[in-house]
C-alpha positions as CSV (number, residue, x, y, z in Angstrom):
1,X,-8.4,-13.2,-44.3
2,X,-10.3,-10.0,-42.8
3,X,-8.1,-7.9,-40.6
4,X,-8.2,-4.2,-39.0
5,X,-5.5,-2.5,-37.3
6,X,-5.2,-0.9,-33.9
7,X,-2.9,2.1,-33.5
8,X,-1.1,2.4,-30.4
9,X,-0.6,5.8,-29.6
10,X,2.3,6.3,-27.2
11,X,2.1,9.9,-25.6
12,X,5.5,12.2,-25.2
13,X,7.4,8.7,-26.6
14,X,7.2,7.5,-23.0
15,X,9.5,4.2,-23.0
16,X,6.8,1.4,-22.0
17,X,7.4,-2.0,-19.7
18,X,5.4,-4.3,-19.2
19,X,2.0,-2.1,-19.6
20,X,-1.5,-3.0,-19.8
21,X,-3.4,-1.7,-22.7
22,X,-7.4,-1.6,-22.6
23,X,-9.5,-0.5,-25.9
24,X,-12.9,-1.0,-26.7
25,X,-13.7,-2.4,-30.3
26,X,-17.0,-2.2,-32.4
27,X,-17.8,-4.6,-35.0
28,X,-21.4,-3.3,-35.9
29,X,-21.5,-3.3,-39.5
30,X,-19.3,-7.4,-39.8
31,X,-20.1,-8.7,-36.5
32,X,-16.9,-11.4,-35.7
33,X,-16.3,-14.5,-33.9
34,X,-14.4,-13.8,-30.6
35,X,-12.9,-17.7,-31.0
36,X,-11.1,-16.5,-34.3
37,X,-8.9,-13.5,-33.3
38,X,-5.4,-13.0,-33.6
39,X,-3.2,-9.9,-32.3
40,X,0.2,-9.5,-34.0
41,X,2.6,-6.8,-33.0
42,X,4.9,-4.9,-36.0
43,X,7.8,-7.3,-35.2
44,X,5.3,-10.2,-36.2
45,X,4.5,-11.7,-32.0
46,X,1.3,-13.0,-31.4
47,X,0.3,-10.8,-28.2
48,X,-2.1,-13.1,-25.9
49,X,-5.2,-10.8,-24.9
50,X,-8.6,-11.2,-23.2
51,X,-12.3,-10.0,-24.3
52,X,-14.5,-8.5,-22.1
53,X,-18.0,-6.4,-21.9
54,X,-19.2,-8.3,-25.1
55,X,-22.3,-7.3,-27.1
56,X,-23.2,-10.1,-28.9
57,X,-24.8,-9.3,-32.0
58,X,-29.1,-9.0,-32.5
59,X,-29.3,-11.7,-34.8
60,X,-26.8,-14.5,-33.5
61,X,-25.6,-15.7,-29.9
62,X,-22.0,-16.4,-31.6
63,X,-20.6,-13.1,-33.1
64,X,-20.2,-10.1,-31.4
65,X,-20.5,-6.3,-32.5
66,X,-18.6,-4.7,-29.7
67,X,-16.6,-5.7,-26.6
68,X,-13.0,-4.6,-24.6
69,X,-9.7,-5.8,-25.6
70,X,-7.0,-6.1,-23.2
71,X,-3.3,-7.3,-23.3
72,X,0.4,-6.7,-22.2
73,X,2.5,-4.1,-24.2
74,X,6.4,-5.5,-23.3
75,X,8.2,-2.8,-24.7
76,X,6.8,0.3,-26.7
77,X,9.4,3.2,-27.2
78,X,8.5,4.7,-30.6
79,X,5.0,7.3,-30.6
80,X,2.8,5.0,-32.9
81,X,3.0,1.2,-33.4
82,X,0.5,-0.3,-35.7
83,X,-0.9,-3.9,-33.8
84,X,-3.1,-6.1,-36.8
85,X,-5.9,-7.4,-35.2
86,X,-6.5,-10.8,-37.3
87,X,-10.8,-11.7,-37.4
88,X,-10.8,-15.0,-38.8
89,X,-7.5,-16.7,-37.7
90,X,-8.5,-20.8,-38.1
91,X,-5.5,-21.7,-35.4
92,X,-6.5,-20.7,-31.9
93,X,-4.3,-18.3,-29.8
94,X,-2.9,-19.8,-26.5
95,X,-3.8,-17.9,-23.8
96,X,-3.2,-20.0,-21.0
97,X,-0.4,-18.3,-19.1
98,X,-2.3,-15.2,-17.3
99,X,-3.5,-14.4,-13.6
100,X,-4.0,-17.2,-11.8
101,X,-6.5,-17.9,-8.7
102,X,-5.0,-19.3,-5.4
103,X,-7.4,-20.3,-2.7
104,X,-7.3,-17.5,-0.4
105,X,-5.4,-17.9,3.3
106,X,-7.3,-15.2,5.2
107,X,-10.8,-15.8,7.1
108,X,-12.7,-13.2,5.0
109,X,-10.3,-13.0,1.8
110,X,-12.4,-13.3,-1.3
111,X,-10.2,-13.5,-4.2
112,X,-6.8,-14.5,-3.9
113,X,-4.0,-13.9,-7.0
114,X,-0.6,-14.4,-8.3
115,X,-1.1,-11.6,-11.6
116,X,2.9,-12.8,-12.1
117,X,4.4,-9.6,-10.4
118,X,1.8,-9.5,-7.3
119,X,0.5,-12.0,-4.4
120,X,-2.1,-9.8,-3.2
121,X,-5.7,-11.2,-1.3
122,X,-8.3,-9.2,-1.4
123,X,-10.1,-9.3,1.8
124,X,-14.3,-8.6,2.6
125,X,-13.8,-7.5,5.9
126,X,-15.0,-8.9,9.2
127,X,-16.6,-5.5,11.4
128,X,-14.7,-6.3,14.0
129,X,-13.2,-3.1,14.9
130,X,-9.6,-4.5,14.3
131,X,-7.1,-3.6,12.1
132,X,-6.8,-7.7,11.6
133,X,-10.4,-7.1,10.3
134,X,-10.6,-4.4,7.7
135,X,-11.8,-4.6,3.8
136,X,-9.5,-4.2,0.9
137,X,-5.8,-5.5,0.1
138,X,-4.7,-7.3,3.2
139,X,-2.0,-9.1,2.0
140,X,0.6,-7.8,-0.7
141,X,3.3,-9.1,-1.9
142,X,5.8,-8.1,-5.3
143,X,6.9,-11.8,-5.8
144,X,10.1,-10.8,-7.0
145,X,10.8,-9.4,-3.4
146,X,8.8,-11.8,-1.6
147,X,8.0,-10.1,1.2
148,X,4.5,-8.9,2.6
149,X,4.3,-5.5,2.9
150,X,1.2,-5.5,5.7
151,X,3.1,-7.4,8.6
152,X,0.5,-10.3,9.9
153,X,-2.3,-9.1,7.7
154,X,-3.1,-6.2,10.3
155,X,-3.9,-3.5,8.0
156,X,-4.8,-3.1,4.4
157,X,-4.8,-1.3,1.3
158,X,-7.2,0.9,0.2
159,X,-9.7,1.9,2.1
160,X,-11.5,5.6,2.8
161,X,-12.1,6.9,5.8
162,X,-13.2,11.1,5.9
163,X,-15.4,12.6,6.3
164,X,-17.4,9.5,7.7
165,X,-15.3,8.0,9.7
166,X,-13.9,10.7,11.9
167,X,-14.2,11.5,15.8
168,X,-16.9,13.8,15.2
169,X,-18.8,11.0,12.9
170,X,-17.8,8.7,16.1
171,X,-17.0,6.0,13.7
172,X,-13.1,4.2,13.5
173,X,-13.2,4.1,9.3
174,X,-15.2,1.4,7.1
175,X,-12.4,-1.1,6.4
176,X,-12.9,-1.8,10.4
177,X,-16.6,-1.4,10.7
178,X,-18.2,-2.9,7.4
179,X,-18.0,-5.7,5.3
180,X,-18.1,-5.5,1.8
181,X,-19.9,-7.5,-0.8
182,X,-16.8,-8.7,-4.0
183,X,-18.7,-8.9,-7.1
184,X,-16.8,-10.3,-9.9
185,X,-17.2,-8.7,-13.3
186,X,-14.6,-9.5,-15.1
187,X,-12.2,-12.6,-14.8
188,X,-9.0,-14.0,-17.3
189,X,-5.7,-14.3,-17.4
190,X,-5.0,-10.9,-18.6
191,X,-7.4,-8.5,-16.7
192,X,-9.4,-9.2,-13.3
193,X,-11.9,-6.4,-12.1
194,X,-13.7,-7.0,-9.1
195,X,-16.4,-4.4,-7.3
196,X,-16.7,-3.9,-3.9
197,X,-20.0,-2.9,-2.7
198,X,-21.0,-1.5,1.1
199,X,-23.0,0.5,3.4
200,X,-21.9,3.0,5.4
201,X,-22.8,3.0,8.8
202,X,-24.8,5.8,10.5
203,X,-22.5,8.0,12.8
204,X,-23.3,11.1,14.9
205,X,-23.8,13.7,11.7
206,X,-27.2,13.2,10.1
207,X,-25.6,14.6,6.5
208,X,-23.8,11.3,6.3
209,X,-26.4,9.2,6.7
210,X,-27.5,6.1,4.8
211,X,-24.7,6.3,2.2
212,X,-23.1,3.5,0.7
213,X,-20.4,3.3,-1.7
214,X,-18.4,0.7,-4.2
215,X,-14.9,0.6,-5.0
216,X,-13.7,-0.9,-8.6
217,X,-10.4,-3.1,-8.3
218,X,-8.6,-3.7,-11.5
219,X,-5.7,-5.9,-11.7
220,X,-3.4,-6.9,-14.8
221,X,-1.1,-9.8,-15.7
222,X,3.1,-9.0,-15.2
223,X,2.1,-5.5,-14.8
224,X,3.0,-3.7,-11.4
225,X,0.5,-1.3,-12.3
226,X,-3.3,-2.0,-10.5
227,X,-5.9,0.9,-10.3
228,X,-9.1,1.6,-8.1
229,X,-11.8,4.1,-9.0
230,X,-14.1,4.7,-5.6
231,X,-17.6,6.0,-6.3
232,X,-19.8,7.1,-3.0
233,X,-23.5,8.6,-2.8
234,X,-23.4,12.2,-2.7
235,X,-23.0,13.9,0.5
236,X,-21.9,17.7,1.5
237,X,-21.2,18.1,5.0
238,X,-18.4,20.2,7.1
239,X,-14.7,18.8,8.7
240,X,-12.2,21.1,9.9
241,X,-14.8,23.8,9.8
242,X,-15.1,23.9,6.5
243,X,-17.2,23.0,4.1
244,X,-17.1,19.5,2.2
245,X,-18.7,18.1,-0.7
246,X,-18.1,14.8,-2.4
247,X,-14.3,14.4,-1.3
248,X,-12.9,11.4,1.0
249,X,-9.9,10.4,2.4
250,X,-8.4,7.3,0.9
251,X,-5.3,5.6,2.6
252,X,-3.4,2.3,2.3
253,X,-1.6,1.5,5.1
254,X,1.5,-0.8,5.8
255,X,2.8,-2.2,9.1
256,X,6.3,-3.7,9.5
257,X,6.3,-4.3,13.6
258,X,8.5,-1.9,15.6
259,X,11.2,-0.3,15.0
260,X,10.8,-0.9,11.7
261,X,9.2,0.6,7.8
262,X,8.4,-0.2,5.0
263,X,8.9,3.0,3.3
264,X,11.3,5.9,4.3
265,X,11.1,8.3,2.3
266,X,8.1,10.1,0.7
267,X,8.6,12.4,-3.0
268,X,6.2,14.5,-5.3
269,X,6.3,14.5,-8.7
270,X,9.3,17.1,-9.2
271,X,10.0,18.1,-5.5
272,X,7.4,18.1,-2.7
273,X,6.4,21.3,-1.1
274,X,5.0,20.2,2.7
275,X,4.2,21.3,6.0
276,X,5.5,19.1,9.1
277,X,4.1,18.0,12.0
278,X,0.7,16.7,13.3
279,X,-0.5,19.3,15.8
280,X,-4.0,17.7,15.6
281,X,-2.5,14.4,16.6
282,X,-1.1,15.9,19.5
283,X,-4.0,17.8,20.6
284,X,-6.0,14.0,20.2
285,X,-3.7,12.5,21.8
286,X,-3.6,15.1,25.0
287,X,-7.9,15.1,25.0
288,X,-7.3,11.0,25.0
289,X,-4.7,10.9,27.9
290,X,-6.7,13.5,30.0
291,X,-9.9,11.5,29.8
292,X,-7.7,8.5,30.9
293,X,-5.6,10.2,33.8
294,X,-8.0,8.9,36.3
295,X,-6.9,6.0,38.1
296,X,-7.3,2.6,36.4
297,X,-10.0,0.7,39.4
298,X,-12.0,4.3,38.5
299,X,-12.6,4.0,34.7
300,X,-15.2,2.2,33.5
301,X,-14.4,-1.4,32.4
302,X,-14.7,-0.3,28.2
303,X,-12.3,2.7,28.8
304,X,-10.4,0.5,31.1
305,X,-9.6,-1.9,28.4
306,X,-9.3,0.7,26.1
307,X,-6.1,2.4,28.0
308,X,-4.6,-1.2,28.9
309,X,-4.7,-1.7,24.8
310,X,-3.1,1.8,24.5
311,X,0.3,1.5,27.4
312,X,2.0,4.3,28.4
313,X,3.1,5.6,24.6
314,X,0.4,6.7,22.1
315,X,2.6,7.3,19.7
316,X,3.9,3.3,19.7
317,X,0.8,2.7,18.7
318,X,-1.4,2.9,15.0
319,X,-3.7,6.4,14.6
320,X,-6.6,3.9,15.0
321,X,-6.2,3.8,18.6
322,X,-6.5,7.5,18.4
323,X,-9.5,7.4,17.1
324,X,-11.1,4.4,19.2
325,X,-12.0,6.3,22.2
326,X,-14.6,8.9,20.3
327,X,-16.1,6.0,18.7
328,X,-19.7,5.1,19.1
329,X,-19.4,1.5,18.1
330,X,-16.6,1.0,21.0
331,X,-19.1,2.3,23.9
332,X,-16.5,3.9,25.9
333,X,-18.5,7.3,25.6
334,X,-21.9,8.7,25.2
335,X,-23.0,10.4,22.3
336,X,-22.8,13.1,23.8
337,X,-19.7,13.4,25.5
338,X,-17.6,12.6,22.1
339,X,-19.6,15.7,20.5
340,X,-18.2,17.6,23.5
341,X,-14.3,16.3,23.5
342,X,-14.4,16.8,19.9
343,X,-15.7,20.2,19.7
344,X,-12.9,21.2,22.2
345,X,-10.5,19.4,20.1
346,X,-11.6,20.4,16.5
347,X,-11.7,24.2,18.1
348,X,-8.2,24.0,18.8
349,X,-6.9,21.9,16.3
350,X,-8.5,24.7,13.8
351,X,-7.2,27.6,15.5
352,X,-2.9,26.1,15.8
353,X,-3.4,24.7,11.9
354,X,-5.0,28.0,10.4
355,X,-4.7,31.0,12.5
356,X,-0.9,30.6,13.4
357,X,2.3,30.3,11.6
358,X,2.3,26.8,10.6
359,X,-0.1,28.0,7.4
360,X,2.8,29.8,6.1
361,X,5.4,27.3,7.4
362,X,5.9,25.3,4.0
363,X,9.4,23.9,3.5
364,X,10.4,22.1,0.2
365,X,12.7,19.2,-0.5
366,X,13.2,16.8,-3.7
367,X,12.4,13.8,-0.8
368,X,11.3,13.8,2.5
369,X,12.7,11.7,5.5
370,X,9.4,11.6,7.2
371,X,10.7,9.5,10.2
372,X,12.8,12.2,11.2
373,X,10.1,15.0,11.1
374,X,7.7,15.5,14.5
375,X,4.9,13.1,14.7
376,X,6.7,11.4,12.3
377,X,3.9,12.8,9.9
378,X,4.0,15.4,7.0
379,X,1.4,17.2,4.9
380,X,2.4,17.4,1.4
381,X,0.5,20.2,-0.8
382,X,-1.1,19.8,-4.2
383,X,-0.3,17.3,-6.5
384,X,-1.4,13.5,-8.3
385,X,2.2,11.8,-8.5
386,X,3.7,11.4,-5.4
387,X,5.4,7.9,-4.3
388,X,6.8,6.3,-1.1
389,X,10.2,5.0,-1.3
390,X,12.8,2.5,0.5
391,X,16.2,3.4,-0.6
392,X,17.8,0.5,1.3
393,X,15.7,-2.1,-1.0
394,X,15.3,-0.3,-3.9
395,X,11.4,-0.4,-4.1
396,X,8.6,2.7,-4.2
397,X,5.4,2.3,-4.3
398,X,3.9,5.3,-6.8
399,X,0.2,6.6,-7.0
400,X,-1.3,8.5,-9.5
401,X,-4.7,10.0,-9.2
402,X,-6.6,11.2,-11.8
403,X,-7.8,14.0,-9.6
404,X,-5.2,16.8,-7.9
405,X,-5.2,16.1,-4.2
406,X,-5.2,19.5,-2.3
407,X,-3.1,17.7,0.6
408,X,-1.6,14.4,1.8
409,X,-1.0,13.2,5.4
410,X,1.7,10.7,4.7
411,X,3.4,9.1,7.9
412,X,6.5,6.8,8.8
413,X,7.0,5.8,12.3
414,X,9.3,3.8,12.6
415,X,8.0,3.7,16.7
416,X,5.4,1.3,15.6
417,X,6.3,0.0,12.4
418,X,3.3,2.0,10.5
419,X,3.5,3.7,7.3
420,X,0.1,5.8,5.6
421,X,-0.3,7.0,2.3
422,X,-3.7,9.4,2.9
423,X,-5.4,11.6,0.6
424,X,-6.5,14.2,3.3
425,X,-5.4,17.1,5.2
426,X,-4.8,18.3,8.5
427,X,-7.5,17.9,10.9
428,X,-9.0,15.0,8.6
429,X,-9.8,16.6,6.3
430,X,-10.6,14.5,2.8
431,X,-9.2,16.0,-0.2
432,X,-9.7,13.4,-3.2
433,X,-13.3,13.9,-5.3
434,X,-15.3,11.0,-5.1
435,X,-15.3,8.9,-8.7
436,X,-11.3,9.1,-8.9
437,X,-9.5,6.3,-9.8
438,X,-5.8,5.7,-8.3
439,X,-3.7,4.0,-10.2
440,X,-0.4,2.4,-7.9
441,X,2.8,0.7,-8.7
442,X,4.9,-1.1,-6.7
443,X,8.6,-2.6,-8.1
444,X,12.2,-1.8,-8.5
445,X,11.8,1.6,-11.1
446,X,14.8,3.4,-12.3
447,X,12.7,6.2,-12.4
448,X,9.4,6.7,-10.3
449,X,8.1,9.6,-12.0
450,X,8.5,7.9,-15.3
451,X,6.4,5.3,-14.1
452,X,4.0,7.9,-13.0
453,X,4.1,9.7,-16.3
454,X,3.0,6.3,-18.0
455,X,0.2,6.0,-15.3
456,X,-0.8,9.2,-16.2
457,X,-0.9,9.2,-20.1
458,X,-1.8,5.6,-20.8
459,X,-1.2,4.1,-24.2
460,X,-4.5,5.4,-26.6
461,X,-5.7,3.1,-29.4
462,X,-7.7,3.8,-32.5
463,X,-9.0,0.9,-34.3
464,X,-9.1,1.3,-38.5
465,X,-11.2,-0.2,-40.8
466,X,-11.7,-3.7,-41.3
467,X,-10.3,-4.7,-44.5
468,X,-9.1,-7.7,-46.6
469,X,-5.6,-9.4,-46.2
């Protein structure tokens, strides 16, 4: 029986749950048959995994001389753990517990799963202009909780937004105002990776024109852990008055109705250094309610609508609404007149954010009650851990991004039940480099950063040489 072992390397001795481990495997010089492999762990368990990207080899449609490997690691403590790989194993392996596909529930949902920690339905957007309407993750669910974290599908999880989709783009962001295309390229019961693929729409700055993007989705089985890696056309324009080249603004976003969050506290990887406060928010929000102080019969019937959505508090409401009014695809103003409110508020906006004592202004603390902060909003400084936490149920949500993000805007409001996780900085400005991949984790952890440390330094394998039993 021909064999070949595959040595787990487990960095810093990092205790491992429930982990998914992906390697790629040659077999040039003995090509194999995929039907005849085995995995075996040291303790002697078959370990169920899933073959993807094969290369089948030149002179036969059966054997392959390359392809990924992916399965579960339950429980790794030790630095190295030798897995055998068997090559010619005459029993099969049962492999039929894994991801399964539910029909999705949602009008545009394209793939709909139960990976055996998650729900989640992943959604292709309608264009719209609705939060009901937007691209990505709209429904998500830890099954062990049972409980959706996007109240009424109204929002959704990972989509990008800066520098294109910005008042002085005059766009809303793409989940609301594309739809995507799923392509599925891989699909078992251990590993699901989906690509979304879309088209930007043109705005008011000609450097962001025809651009379009994909996002990789990667999903494993038991594991909390699923990643993203967002790849978009090259592009260098300016936000904030400053100059910006291949960065974007990623944010998931989770609603909970009023009065209300899902998350309330926010952390850093060893203590978050932050400023507080959304002076730009304010200033956006003023600009909005003068342009809107006329009397109601007086406005046209598009801005009319738009202040009867709004009511008397802006803040009750999501930061979309802030948005709305400067954006072309809404019609409530010329071209021309959002460059000019813009302008005035960008000019402003700049001056209070870096010309006044908020730049030096940075406080620290191990976890922030963001709730309690002005605007409800805080801007946490450089770093790729970070996580968003409910101390009540027990459950954080951790990210880890492969790339340091200069700045977050992270908000709680508990006023309307909305909750952002955003890779950008004051005044909208993006801050993650285009081609990074986020990995997230949502469950009960005894420690976040541990989980964050695993996300960070995944389990590395080395294959040995193939060799007799």
């Amino acid at each position: 029986m021909k064999k070949c072992t595959l040595m787990l390397n487990n960095p810093d001795g990092i205790t491992r749950h429930t982990e998914p481990v992906i390697a790629r495997l040659f077999f040039k010089e003995q090509p194999i048959d995929p039907s005849k492999l085995k995995l075996v762990n040291e303790q002697g368990k078959v370990i169920p995994h899933q073959l993807f990207d094969i290369v089948y080899d030149d002179t036969t449609d059966t054997l392959i001389s390359a392809c990924s490997i992916a399965f579960i690691v339950t429980n790794l403590e030790q630095l190295v753990e030798n897995y055998t790989l068997y090559l010619d194993e005459k029993t099969p392996v049962d492999n039929a517990n894994g991801i399964k596909q539910l029909v999705p529930t949602l009008n545009d949902g394209v793939k709909r799963l139960d990976t055996g920690h998650y729900i989640l339905e992943l959604c292709r957007g309608t264009a719209d202009g609705t939060s009901y309407g937007k691209w990505g993750i709209r429904y998500f669910s830890a099954k062990a909780e049972g409980r959706n974290l996007i109240k009424d599908c109204s929002n959704a999880i990972g989509g990008f937004y800066g520098p294109f989709f910005t008042p002085a783009n005059g766009l809303i962001n793409p989940p609301e105002h594309t739809i995507v295309e799923c392509e599925t390229e891989v699909e078992g019961p251990i590993y699901c990776r989906y690509r979304f693929n879309g088209k930007i729409p043109n705005g008011l700055d000609p450097a962001l024109h025809d651009k379009s993007f994909s996002i990789v989705w990667e999903f494993f089985y038991q594991s909390p852990w699923f990643r993203r890696t967002y790849h978009v056309d090259d592009f260098e324009t300016s936000v904030d008055g400053m100059p910006v080249i291949n960065k974007i603004t990623v944010g998931d976003e989770y609603e909970s109705g009023k009065n209300n969050v899902v998350f309330s506290r926010f952390a850093s990887y060893g203590g978050t250094f932050y400023r507080q406060g959304d002076l730009y928010a304010n200033i956006l929000a003023d600009e909005v309610n003068r342009i809107l102080s006329q009397p109601l019969d007086q406005l046209p019937p598009n801005a009319r609508l738009y202040r009867e959505s709004i009511g008397d508090n802006i803040n009750a409401v999501s930061w979309d609404f802030f948005w709305r009014l400067f954006c072309v695809k809404e019609g409530i103003l010329s071209d021309e007149e959002i460059k000019s409110h813009v302008k005035t508020i960008l000019r402003k906006a700049h001056h209070v954010v870096h010309n006044s004592a908020r730049n030096k202004e940075v406080l620290f603390a191990k976890d922030v009650d963001v709730n309690s902060v002005p605007e409800q909003t805080i801007f946490p400084l450089a770093a790729n851990k970070t996580a968003e936490i409910n101390p009540e149920s027990g459950y954080a949500m951790v990210w880890y991004t492969s790339n340091i993000v200069g700045r977050y805007q992270i908000v709680q409001r508990k006023d309307s039940g909305w909750v952002n996780w955003g890779t950008n900085g004051e005044n909208e400005y993006p801050e993650l480099p285009t081609g990074s991949t986020i990995y997230t984790a949502y469950g009960q952890f005894d420690d976040w950063q541990k989980q964050a440390d695993s996300m960070e330094k995944n389990i590395d394998v080395k294959q040995g040489l193939i060799e007799d039993e």
